[in-house]
C-alpha angles and dihedrals in degrees: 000000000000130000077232100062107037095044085070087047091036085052095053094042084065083075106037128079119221148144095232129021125204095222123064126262093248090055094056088045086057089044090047093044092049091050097049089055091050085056094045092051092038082057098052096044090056086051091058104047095035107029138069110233105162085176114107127235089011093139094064094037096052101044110077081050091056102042091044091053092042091052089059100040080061102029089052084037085056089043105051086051096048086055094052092047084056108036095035112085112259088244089059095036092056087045091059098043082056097111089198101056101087087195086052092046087049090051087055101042088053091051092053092038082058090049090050098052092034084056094048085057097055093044106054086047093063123015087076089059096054107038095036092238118135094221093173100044086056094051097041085063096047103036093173092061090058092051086050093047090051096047092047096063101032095055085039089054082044101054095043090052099053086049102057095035083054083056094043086051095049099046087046084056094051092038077057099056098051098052080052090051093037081055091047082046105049082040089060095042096045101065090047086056085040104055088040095056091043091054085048094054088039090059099038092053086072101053099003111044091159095045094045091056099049087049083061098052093043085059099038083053086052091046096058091043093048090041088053096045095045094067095052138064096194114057140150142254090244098043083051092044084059089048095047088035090054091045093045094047084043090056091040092061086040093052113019132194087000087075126049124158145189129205113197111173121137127208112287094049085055103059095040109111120233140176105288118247092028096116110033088058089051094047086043084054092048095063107031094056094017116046117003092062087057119095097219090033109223141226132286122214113191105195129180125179132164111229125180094337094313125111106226119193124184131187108188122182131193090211137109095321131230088290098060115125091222092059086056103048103036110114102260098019101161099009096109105041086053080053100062095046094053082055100047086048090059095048099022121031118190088329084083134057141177118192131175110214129178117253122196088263119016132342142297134213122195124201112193107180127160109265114253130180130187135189125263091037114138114213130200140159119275122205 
């Protein structure tokens, strides 16, 4: 991915604990160091327009000083967070990152109040002994520009933060509203693939007794993994493998020989975690304007890999095509798709994609998500 694209997503994990983070560690250094440059100019220049410095040159001569100071206030600040992410049990670690919990938000804000003094601290020790500037002795002179110095940053580190807590808040609202929505969605969907499957069994148990009852435990096994996954919004590859595994075998008895499907994914892909309901809608995808408007069906390959520290998932289809006039006209068509991306903008932000590409034949949806453990996943080989 792009520097131009990670430094946005670098800059807002600044604010953000976690116990992973989708961009690297030097990426956030370059965020936090650019960020330390903006305050000590910002500093300076406050200096300039609202102080009364009668000493000449004093720009040039303060300014590796500042900055120096000001790299390890955010760097210490960084620091301090990316320690707690690491030595805090997960359980505490995801409290605190809850943006609507005030007492959360107050725990936090503590924890980044102790980084930026300890980082004062460490910068006016030695920042004097590299550069040659006696920093103390300057502001033990002058003990109200300390006590400037110290309440510019602090309200700056503040503001910045309330900022971005108020965004993380808001996105957290509207991730909210679309799990909400996602629910109201797969609610509405579930009784349609209900009543069909009934009347299918209905029908079998006359002629097909064997083949009835295995419909019915195909579905019993995709109603326990829906019912799980509804009422979560983490899951993992392999809990949504289950899910996409139970539909396919469902629409495999329903359709025969007109449906047939693969799953490759190893070790590592299963156990990453993922936004829970991403797969079953694109396999579901996969069959209603792939493969069920085809005369001869088709084939469906579900394929996971980690690359480079992404998750890619791909369900790829060797039905109708992205130009097919069923795809187009079907009610909904689109609407899911336009669904999961909404999703991946609110967690995500740029560090996520889905895109739908044509494939000869067929179609072909990609997933590319960061990759993200946790503890407690059980991983197994799916075939």
């Amino acid at each position: 991915m792009q520097t131009k694209t990670t430094l946005p997503l670098a800059w807002r994990s600044l604010w953000e604990l976690r116990r992973t983070h989708s961009v690297s560690t030097g990426m956030r250094l370059l965020a936090a160091s650019l960020l330390a440059v903006a305050l000590a100019l910002g500093l300076m220049s406050t200096v300039a327009v609202f102080g009364h410095v009668d000493r000449p040159n004093w720009w040039m001569a303060s300014l590796l000083p500042n900055i120096g100071i000001c790299l390890c206030i955010v760097h210490t600040l960084l620091a301090t967070l990316r320690l707690a992410e690491r030595l805090l049990p997960p359980a505490l670690v995801e409290r605190m990152s809850d943006v609507r919990d005030i007492r959360a938000g107050m725990a936090l804000s503590a924890l980044a109040l102790f980084g930026i003094i300890l980082g004062m601290t460490i910068g006016f020790t030695i920042v004097p002994i590299l550069v040659g500037f006696n920093v103390w002795g300057m502001f033990a002179s002058l003990p109200a520009a300390l006590t400037k110095f110290a309440v510019f940053l602090l309200f700056v580190m503040a503001a910045n933060w309330v900022w971005w807590r108020a965004r993380l808040r808001e996105q957290q609202l509207r991730q909210d509203a679309l799990d909400a929505r996602l629910r109201l969605l797969q609610g509405q969907i579930e009784p349609h693939l209900l009543f069909n499957t009934l009347a299918n069994v209905q029908s079998l148990m006359d002629y097909d007794p064997p083949r009835a009852k295995r419909m019915l435990e195909t579905f019993s096994a995709y109603l326990r993994a829906g019912m799980t996954q509804l009422r979560e919004t983490d899951s993992t590859l392999a809990s949504e493998i289950e899910m996409a595994r139970s539909y396919l075998a469902l629409y495999q008895i329903r359709m025969e020989e007109r449906l047939q499907f693969r799953i490759e994914a190893g070790e590592a892909a299963l156990a990453a975690r993922m936004p829970a309901l991403m797969l079953q809608p694109l396999v579901e995808n996969a069959i209603h304007h792939g493969l069920e408007p085809k005369l001869d069906g088709g084939s469906v390959l579900v394929s996971a890999q980690v690359e480079d520290g992404r998750l890619r998932v791909r369900v790829a289809d060797d039905g109708m095509g992205l130009a097919a006039p069923s795809r187009r006209l079907r009610p909904g068509a689109g609407m899911a798709v336009a669904n999961l991306r909404a999703r991946l903008q609110t967690q995500f932000g740029l560090g996520a994609s889905l895109t739908l590409e044509a494939a000869d034949p067929g179609t072909r949806a990609v997933l590319d998500l960061p990759y993200r453990t946790g503890a407690g996943v059980a991983a197994g080989v799916a075939s």
